[in-house]
C-alpha positions in Angstrom: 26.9 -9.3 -16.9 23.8 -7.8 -15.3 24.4 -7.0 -11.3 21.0 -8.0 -11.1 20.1 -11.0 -13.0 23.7 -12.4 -13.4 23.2 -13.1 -16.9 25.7 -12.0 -19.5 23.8 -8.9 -21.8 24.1 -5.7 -23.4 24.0 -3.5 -19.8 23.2 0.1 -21.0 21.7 1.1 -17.7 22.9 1.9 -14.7 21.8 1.9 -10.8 22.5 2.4 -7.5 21.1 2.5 -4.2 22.8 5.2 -2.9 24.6 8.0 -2.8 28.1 6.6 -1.8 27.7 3.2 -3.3 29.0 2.3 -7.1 26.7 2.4 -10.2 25.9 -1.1 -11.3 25.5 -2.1 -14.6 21.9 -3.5 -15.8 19.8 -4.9 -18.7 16.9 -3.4 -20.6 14.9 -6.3 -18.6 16.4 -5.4 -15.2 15.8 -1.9 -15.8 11.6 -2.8 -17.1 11.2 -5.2 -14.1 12.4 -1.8 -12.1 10.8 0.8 -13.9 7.0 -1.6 -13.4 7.4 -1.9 -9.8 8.3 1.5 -9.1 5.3 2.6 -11.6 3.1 0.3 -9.6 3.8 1.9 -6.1 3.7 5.4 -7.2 0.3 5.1 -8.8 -1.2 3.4 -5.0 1.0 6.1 -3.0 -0.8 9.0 -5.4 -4.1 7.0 -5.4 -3.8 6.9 -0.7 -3.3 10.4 -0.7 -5.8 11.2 -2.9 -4.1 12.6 -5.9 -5.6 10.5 -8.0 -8.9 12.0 -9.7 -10.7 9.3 -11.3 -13.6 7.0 -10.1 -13.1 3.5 -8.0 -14.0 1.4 -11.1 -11.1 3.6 -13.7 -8.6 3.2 -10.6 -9.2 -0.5 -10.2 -8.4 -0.9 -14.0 -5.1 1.1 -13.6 -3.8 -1.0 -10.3 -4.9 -3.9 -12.7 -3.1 -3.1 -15.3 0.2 -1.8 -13.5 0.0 -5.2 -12.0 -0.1 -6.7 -15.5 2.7 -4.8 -16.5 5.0 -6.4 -13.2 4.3 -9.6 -14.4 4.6 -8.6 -18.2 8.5 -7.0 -17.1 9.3 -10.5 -14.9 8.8 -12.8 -17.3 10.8 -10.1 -20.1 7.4 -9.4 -22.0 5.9 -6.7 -23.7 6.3 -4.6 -20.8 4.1 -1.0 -21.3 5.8 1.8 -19.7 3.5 4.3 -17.9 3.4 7.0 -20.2 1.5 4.7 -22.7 -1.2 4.0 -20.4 -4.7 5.4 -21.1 -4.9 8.8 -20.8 -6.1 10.9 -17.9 -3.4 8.4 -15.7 
């Protein structure tokens, strides 16, 4: 089963939250309700520190839409990984 949703699925990835602690075992929707949130708080640490080169109106759109991807990944739809966001992200 998934070490994360205690459901019994095909686990291909694995985790772990640190270095001396065991790899866990968890589901393609484990891994996108993951991979969303950690996309999500990348794109507002880059935006705080200024790394982020597009106007207020193109980076409210993209916090928009990372948050639409959270709740796409938590309910185990049509989640859109980052790299297929609109260019220039």
């Amino acid at each position: 089963p998934c070490a994360l949703t205690n459901v019994s699925r095909f686990c291909p990835y694995r985790v772990r939250v640190s270095e001396d602690a065991p790899w866990h075992r968890i589901s393609l929707l484990a891994r996108n309700r993951i991979a969303a949130v950690c996309d999500y708080y990348t794109f507002i640490r880059y935006l705080r520190a200024g790394l982020i080169k597009s106007g207020i109106r193109d980076a409210y759109f993209d916090v928009m839409q990372l948050r639409r991807n959270m709740c796409l990944a938590k309910l185990g739809l049509g989640f859109v990984p980052k790299t297929n966001l609109r260019p220039g992200f």
